[in-house]
VEXPA-271359 format. One line per 8 residues: number of its first residue (from 1); their letters; for each residue x, y, z of C-alpha. Coordinates in nm, 3 decimals. Layout:
<pts>
NUM) a) X,Y,Z ~ ... $
</pts>
This chain:
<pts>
1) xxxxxxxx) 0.915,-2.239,1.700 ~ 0.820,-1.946,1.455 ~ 0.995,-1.646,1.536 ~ 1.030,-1.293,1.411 ~ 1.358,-1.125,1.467 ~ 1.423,-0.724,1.398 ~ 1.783,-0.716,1.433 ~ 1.789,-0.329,1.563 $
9) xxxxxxxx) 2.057,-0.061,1.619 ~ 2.022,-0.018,1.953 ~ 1.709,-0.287,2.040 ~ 1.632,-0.668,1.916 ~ 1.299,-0.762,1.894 ~ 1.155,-1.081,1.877 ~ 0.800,-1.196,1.793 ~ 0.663,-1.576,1.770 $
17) xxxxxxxx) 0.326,-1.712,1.623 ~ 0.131,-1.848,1.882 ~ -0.197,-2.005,1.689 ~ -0.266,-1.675,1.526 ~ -0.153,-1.460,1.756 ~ 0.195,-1.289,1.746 ~ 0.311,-1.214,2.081 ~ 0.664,-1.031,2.151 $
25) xxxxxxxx) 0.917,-1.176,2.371 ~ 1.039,-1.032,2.695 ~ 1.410,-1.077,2.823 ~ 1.482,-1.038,3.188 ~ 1.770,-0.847,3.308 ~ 2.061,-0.876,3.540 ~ 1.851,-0.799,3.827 ~ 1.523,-1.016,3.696 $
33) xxxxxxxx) 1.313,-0.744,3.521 ~ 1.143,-0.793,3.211 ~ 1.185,-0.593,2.907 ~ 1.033,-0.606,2.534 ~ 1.402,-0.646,2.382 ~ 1.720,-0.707,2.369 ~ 1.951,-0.427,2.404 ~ 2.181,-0.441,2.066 $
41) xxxxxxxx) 2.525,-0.386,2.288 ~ 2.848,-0.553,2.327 ~ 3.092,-0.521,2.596 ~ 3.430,-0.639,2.639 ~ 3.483,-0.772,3.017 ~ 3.787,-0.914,3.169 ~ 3.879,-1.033,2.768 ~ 3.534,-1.199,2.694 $
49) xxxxxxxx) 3.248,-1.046,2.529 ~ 2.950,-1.018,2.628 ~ 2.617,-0.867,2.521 ~ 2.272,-0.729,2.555 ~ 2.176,-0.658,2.918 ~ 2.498,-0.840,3.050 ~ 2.755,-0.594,2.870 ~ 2.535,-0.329,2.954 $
57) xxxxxxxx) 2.566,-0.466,3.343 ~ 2.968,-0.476,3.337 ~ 3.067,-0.190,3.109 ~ 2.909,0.020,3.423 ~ 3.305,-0.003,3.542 ~ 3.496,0.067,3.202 ~ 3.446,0.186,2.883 ~ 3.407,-0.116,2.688 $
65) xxxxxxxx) 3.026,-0.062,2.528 ~ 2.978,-0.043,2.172 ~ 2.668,0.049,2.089 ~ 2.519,0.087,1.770 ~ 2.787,-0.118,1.544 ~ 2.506,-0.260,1.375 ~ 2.593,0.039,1.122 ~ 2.912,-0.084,1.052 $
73) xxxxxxxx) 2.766,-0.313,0.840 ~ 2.572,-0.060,0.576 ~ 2.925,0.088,0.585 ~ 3.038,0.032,0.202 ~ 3.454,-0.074,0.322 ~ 3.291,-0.311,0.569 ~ 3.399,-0.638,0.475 ~ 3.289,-0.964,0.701 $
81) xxxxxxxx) 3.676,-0.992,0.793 ~ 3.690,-0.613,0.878 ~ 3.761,-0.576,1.260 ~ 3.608,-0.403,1.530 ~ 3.752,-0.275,1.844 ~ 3.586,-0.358,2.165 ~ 3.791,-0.272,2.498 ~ 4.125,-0.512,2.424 $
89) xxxxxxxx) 3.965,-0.696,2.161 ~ 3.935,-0.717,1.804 ~ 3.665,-0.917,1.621 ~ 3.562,-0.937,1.275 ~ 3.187,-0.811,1.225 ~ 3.085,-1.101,1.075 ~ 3.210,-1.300,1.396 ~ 3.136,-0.993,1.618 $
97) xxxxxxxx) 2.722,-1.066,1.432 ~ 2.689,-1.375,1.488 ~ 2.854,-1.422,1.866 ~ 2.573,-1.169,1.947 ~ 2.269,-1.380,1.794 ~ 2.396,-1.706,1.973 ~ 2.335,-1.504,2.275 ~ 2.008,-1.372,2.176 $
105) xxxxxxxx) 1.941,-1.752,2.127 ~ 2.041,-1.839,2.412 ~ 1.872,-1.532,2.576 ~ 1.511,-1.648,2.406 ~ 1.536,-2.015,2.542 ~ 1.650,-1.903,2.889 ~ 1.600,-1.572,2.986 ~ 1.260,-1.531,2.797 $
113) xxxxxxxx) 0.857,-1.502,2.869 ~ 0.857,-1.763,2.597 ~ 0.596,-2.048,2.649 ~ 0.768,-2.313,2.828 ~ 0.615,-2.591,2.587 ~ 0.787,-2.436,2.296 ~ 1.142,-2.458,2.523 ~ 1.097,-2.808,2.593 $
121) xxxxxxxx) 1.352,-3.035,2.464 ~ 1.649,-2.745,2.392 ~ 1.831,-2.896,2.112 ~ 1.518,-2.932,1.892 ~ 1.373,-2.636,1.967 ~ 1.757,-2.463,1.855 ~ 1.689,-2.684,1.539 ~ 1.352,-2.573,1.506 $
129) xxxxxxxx) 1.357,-2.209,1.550 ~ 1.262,-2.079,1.169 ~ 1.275,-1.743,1.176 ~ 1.167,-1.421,0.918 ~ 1.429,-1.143,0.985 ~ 1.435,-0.797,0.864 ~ 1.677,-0.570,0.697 ~ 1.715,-0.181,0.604 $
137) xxxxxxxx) 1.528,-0.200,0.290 ~ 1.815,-0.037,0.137 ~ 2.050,-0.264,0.265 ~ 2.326,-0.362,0.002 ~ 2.436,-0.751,-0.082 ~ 2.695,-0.758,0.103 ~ 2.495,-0.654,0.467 ~ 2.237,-0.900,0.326 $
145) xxxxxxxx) 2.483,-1.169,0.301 ~ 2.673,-1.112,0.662 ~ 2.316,-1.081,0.867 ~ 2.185,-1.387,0.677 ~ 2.493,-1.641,0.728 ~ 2.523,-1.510,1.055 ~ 2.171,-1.594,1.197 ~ 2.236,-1.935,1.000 $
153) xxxxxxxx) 2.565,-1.967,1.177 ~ 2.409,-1.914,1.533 ~ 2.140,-2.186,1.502 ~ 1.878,-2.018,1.355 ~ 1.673,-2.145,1.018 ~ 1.612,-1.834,0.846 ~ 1.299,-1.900,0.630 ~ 1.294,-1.549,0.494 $
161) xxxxxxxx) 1.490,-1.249,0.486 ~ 1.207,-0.896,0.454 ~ 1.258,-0.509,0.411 ~ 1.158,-0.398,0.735 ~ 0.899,-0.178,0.606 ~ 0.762,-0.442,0.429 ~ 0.767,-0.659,0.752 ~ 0.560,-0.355,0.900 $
169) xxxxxxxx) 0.294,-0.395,0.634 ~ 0.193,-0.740,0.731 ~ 0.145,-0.588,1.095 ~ -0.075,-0.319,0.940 ~ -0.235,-0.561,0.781 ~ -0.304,-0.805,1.075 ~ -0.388,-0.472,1.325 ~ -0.588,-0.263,1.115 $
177) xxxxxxxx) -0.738,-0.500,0.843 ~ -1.089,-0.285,0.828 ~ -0.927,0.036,0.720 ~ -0.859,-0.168,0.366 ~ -1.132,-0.142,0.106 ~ -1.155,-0.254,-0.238 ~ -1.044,0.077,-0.393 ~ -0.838,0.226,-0.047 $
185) xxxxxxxx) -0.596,-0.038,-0.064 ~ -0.221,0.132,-0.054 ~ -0.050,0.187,0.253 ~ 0.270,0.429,0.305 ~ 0.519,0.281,0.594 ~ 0.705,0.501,0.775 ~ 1.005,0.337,0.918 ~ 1.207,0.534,1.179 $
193) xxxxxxxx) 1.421,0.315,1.375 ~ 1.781,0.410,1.580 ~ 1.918,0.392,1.243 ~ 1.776,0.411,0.932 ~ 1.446,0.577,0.820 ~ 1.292,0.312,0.516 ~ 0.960,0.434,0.331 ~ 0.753,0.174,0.141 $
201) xxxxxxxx) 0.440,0.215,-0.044 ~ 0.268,-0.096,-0.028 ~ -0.022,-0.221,-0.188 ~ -0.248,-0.491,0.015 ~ -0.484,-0.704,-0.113 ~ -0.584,-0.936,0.126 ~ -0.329,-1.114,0.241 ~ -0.114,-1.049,-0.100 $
209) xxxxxxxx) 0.143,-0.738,-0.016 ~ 0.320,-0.568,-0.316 ~ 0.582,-0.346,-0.247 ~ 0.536,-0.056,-0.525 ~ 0.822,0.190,-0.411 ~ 1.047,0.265,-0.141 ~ 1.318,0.528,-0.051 ~ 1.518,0.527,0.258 $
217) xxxxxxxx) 1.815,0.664,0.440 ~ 2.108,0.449,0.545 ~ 2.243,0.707,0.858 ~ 1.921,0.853,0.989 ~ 1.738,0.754,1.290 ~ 1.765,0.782,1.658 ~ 2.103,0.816,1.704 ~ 2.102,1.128,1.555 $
225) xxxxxxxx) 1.802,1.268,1.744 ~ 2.028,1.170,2.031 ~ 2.320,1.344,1.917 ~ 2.114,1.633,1.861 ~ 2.031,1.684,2.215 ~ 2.427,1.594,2.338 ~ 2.531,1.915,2.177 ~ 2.248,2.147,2.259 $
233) xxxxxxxx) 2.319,2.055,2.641 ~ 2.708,2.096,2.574 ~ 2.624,2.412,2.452 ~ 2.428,2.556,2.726 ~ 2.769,2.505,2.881 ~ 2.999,2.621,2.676 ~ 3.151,2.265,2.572 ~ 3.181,2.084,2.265 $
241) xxxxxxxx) 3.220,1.710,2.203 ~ 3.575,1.783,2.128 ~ 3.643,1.930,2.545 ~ 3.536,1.603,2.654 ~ 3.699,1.292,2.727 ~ 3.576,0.953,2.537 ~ 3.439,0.824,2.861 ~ 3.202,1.114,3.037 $
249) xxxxxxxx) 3.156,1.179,2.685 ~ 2.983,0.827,2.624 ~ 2.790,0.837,2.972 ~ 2.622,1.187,2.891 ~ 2.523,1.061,2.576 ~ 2.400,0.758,2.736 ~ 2.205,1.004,2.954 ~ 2.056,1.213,2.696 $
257) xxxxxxxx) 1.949,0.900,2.540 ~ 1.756,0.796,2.799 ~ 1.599,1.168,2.880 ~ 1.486,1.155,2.530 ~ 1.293,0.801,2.569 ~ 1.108,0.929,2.856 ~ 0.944,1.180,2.663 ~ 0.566,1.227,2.643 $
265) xxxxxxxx) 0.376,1.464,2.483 ~ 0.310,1.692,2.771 ~ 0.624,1.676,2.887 ~ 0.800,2.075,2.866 ~ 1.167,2.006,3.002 ~ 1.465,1.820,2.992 ~ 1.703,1.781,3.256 ~ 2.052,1.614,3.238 $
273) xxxxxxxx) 2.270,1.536,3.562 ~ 2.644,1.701,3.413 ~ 2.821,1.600,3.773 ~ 2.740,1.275,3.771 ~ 2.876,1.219,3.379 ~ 3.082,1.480,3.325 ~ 3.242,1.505,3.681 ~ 3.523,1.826,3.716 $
281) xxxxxxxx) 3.440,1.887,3.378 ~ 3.071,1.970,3.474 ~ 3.061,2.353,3.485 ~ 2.712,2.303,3.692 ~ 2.526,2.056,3.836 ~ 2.261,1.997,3.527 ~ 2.132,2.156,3.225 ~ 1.772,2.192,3.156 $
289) xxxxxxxx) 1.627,2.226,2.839 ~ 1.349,2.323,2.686 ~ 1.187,2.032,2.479 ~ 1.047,2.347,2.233 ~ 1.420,2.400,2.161 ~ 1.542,2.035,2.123 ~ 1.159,1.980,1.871 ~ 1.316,2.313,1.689 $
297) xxxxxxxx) 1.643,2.125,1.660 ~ 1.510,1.800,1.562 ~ 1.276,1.930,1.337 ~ 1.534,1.939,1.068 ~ 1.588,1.588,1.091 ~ 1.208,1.482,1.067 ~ 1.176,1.704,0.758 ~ 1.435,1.522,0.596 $
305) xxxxxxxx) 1.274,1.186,0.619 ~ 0.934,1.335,0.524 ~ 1.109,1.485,0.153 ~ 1.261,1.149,0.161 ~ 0.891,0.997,0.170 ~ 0.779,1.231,-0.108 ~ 0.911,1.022,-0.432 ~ 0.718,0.716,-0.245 $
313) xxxxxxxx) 0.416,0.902,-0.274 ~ 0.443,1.023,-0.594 ~ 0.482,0.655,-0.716 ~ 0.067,0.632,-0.621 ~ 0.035,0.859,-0.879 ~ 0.190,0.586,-1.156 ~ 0.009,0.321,-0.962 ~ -0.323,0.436,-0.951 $
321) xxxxxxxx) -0.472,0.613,-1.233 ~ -0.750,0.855,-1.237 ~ -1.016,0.965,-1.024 ~ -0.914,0.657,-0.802 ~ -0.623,0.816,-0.693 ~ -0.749,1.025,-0.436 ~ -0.880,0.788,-0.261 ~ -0.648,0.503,-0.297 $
329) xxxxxxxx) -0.419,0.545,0.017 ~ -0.548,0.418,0.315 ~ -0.322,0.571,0.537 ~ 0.052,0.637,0.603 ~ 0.182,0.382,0.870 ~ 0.443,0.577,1.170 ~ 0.654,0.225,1.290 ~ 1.033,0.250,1.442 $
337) xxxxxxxx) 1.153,0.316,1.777 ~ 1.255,0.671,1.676 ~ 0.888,0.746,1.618 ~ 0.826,0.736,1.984 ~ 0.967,1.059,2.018 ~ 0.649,1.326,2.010 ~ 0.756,1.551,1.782 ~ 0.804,1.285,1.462 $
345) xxxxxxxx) 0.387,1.180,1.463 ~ 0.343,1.581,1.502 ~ 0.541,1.648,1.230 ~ 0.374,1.380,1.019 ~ 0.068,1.438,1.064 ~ 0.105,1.815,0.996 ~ 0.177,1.696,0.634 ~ -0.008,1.430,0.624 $
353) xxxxxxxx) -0.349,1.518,0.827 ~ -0.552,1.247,0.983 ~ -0.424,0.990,0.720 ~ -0.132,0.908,0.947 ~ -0.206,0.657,1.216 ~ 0.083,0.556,1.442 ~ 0.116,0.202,1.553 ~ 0.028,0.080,1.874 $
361) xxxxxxxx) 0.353,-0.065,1.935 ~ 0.625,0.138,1.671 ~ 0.913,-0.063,1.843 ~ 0.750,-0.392,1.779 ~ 0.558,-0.370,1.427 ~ 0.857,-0.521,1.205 ~ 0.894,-0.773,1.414 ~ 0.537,-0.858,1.459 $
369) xxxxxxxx) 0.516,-0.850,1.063 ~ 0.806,-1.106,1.040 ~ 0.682,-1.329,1.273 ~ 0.338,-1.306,1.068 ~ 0.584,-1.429,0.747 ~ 0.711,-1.705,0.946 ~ 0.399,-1.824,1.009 ~ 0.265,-2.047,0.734 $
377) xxxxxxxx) -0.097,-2.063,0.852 ~ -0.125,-1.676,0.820 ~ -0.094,-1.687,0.462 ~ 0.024,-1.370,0.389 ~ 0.232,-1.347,0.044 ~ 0.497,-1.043,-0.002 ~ 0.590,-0.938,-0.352 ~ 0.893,-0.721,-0.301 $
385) xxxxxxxx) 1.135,-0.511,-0.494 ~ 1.477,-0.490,-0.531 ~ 1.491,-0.194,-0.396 ~ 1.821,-0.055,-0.542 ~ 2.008,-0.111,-0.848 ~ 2.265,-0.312,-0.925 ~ 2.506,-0.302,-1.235 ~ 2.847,-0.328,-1.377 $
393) xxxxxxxx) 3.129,-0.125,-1.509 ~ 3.142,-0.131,-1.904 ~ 3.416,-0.042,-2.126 ~ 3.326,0.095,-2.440 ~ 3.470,0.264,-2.811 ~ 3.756,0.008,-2.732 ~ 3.831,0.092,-2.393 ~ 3.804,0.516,-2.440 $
401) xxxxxxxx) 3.509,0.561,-2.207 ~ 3.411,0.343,-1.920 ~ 2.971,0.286,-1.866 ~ 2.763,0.162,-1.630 ~ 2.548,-0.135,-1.729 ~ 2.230,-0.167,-1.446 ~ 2.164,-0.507,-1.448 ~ 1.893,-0.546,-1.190 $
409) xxxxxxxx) 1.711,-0.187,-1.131 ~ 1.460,-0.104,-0.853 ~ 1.218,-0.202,-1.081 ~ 1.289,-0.565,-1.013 ~ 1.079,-0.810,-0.844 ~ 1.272,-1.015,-0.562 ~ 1.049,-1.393,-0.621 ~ 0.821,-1.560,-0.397 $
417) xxxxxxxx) 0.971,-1.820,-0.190 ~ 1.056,-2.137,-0.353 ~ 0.967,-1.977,-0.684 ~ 1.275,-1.947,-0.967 ~ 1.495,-1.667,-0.941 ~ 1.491,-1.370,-1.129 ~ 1.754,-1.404,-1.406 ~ 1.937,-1.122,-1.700 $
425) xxxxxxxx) 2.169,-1.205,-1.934 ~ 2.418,-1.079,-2.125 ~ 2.653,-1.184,-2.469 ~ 2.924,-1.053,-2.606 ~ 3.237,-1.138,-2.743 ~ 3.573,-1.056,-2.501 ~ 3.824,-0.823,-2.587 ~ 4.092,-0.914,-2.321 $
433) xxxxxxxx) 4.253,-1.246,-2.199 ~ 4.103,-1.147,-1.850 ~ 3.764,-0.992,-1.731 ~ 3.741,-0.772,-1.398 ~ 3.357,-0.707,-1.331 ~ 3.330,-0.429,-1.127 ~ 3.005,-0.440,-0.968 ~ 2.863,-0.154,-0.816 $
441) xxxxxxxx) 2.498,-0.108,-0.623 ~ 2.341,0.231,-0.615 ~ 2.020,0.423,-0.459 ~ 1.900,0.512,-0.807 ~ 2.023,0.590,-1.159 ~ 2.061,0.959,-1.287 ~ 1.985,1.123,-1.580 ~ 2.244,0.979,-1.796 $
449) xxxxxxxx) 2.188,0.634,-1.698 ~ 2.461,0.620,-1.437 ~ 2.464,0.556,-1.090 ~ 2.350,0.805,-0.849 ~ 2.283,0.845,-0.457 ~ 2.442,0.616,-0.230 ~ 2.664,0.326,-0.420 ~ 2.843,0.030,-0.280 $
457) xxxxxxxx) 3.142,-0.166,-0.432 ~ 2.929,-0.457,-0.453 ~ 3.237,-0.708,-0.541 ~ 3.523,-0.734,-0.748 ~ 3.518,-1.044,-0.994 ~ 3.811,-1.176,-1.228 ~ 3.688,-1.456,-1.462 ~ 3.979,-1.599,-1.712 $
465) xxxxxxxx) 3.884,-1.488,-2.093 ~ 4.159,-1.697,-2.208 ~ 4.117,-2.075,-2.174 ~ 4.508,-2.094,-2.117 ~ 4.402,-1.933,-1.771 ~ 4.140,-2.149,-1.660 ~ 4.309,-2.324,-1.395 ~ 4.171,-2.284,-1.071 $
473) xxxxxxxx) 4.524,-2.217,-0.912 ~ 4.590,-1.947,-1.151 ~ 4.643,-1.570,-0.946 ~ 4.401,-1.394,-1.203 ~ 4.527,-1.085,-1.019 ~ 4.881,-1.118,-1.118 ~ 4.837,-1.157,-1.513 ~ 4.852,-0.856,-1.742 $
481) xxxxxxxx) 4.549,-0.766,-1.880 ~ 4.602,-0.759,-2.245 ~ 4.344,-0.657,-2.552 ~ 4.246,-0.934,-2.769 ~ 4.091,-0.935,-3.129 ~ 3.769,-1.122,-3.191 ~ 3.793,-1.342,-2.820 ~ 3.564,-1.623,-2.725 $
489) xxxxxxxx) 3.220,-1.585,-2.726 ~ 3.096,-1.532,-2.330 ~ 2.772,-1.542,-2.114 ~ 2.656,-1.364,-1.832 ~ 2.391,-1.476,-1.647 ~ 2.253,-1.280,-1.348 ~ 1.989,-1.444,-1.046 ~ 1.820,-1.199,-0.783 $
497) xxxxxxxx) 1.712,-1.430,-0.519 ~ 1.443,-1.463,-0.265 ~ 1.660,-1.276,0.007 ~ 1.702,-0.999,-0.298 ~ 2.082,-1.169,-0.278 ~ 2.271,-1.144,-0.680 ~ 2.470,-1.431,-0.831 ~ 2.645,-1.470,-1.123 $
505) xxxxxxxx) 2.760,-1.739,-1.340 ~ 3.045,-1.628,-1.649 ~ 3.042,-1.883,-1.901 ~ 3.339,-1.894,-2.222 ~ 3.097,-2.080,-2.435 ~ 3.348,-2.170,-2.702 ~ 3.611,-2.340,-2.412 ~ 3.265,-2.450,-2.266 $
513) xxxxxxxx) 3.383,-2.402,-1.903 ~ 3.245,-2.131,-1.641 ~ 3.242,-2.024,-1.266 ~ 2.979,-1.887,-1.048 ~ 3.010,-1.584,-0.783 ~ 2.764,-1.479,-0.555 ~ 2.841,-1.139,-0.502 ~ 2.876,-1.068,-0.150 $
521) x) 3.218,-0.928,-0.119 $
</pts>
């Protein structure tokens, strides 16, 4: 079993290779109907959890949904151990992760359209299900780290861990494989999901993908669009999100969500039920609005991914030189759930022009493109960047003025699979009985060479200078840091893995004695 999985904010997909073809799974329901993913919910019910369309089925009585926690984890104080709060319970995300993926697991196997000869013989198909899965392609180490041991944790053999733009591309490529020439061979992706907006330009050769820039934002995507369209129907009654109870609150949000997913483009109206959420509160039955004056609200929001997307364009420019430039894109991909909504192809494309071509299925195309990676026979090859940058804290002039050392910028190349990781190193001499690496991962680097944009505490990392410290037991934390003159001679040595995952090993190479971290917080 070769599966695709696009862990979502507020929908899973999953895709499998079926001899060349890349079907996506439908999950049935409580009450038997099929639907092309798995609602991204947990629900806390008489103290168990449960998830996808089953906590959507009992939090109908209480307010126990969470939806959209898949956030929490691009949230930089998110550790694995960090708790979250559903109804009575408390679970750490890490846990909370991967008790959700054993039922998607368990959801694929029995509550799937999957081909019944790939389900036969359960435990070896659970043993057997390699899977690509995708991640924000901004997504720090740490969120990296927590998504990947928890699909391992749930039974799944993750083969290979993509950007989800870059996922996208291989679904480009498989769709649309004529509108690729020799010379009109870069594609933009335009990633809008209920989360995150991701922009890669990728150049396609054939079946060879190389990621040549991307720029994204970590809290942009539906949920916003939906949030938008909670307060202009509060407003049209005079209410804000502060007059409302937690509970009516949630259901007319729930509401507006689902007003904005019927949209079409000829629709001209909205129309939201306030008794039936809001109850006494409800100063009227409904509010209508008019989907001209939830576009003018949302337009804001689109425009901000689109000057997002301008740096990633820009990069054809270093790419392609010449008179070949003009004619080098092929086209700028629309993908993500929150595409669906009419306005954000509009928008596009009122930028863009007719380069813009939306896919035929925006919910589906990262996990199509996975699937495609975890298919062997398909052949396609991804080289991928980095995507951020990651460094360390520096003192320098003897501890006067603190720098930042990038040690991996988004000019890196994440390697093939199975090919060596990407390694840096550095050598110096230590100038205190103890080192504390703080490592830090940014969006970019400003003009001074320091970090800039969104950064991330990657980890925090005490390695023993001083041999005298070097036993294991030893609370590094509790020792006095304490200037030394001329200290043992140390290494640094950095990998960037396949999953774009950073490990380092500190050597003291006169004590000749070292210790690896893998920095994942």
């Amino acid at each position: 079993m070769k599966l695709g999985v696009d862990f979502g904010t507020t929908h899973t997909v999953v895709a499998y290779a079926d001899r060349g073809n890349y079907p996506v799974l439908s999950f049935a329901d409580e009450a038997g109907d099929f639907h092309e993913s798995f609602p991204s919910l947990v629900a806390e019910s008489d103290g168990q959890l449960c998830f996808g369309f089953e906590a959507l089925a009992c939090s109908r009585s209480r307010l126990t949904l969470l939806r959209s926690w898949k956030r929490l984890l691009s949230d930089p104080s998110v550790l694995p151990s960090t708790p979250v709060q559903i109804g009575s319970l408390s679970v750490p995300v890490a846990e909370l992760l991967t008790r959700f993926l054993l039922a998607l697991r368990d959801a694929i196997l029995a509550r799937s359209n999957l081909d019944p000869a790939l389900k036969d013989g359960r435990a070896a198909a659970l043993r057997e299900a390699r899977c690509a899965i995708g991640v924000p392609a901004h997504a720090h180490g740490a969120q990296r780290f927590i998504t990947l041991d928890a699909f391992r944790r749930a039974g799944f053999s993750p083969i290979a861990m993509l950007n989800e733009p870059s996922a996208a591309g291989f679904e480009f490529t498989h769709r649309h494989r004529t509108n690729l020439t020799a010379r009109r061979d870069h594609v933009v992706v335009y990633d809008l999901g209920g989360g995150t907006f991701d922009a890669s330009l990728v150049r396609m050769r054939g079946r060879h993908h190389e990621v040549v820039h991307s720029s994204g934002l970590n809290r942009l995507g539906g949920d916003e669009f939906d949030g938008v369209l909670l307060d202009l129907v509060l407003a049209r009654v005079s209410l804000t999100r502060s007059d409302v109870p937690a509970a009516p609150l949630a259901r007319l949000l729930d509401q507006c969500r689902e007003a904005k997913e019927r949209l079409s483009p000829s629709s001209r109206k909205l129309s939201i039920d306030l008794e039936s959420t809001l109850g006494e509160l409800a100063p009227t039955t409904e509010s209508v609005i008019a989907v001209s004056d939830y576009y003018d609200a949302c337009t804001p929001l689109v425009e901000r991914t689109i000057d997002t997307m301008t740096p990633v364009l820009a990069s054809l420019e270093h790419a392609v030189a010449g008179e070949a430039q003009a004619n080098a894109l092929a086209g700028i991909y629309v993908v993500g759930g929150a595409s669906s909504l009419p306005l954000v192809p509009r928008l596009v494309r009122a930028r863009f022009g007719r380069r813009v071509q939306r896919s035929p299925y925006p919910s589906a195309a990262v996990a199509i493109g996975l699937a495609i990676r975890a298919d062997d026979s398909a052949g396609f090859e991804l080289s991928d960047q980095f995507s951020r940058t990651f460094g360390v804290f520096r003192e320098a002039e003897a501890g006067r003025e603190i720098t930042f050392d990038p040690i991996f910028t988004q000019q890196a190349r994440v390697p093939l699979p199975g090919a060596e990781p990407v390694q840096c190193r550095r050598a110096y001499r230590a100038a205190h009985n103890v080192g504390h690496f703080r490592f830090l991962e940014c969006s970019e680097l400003g003009a001074d060479g320091g970090p800039s944009g969104d950064g991330v505490l990657a980890d925090d990392v005490l390695f023993p200078f001083d041999p005298a410290l070097c036993d294991a037991a030893q609370d590094l934390a509790a020792v006095p840091v304490q200037r030394r003159e001329r200290g043992p001679r140390i290494e640094e040595e950095y990998t960037l893995d396949e999953h774009g995952m950073v490990a380092v090993t500190i050597r003291n190479l006169d004590a000749n004695y070292q210790r690896v971290f893998r920095i994942e917080r």
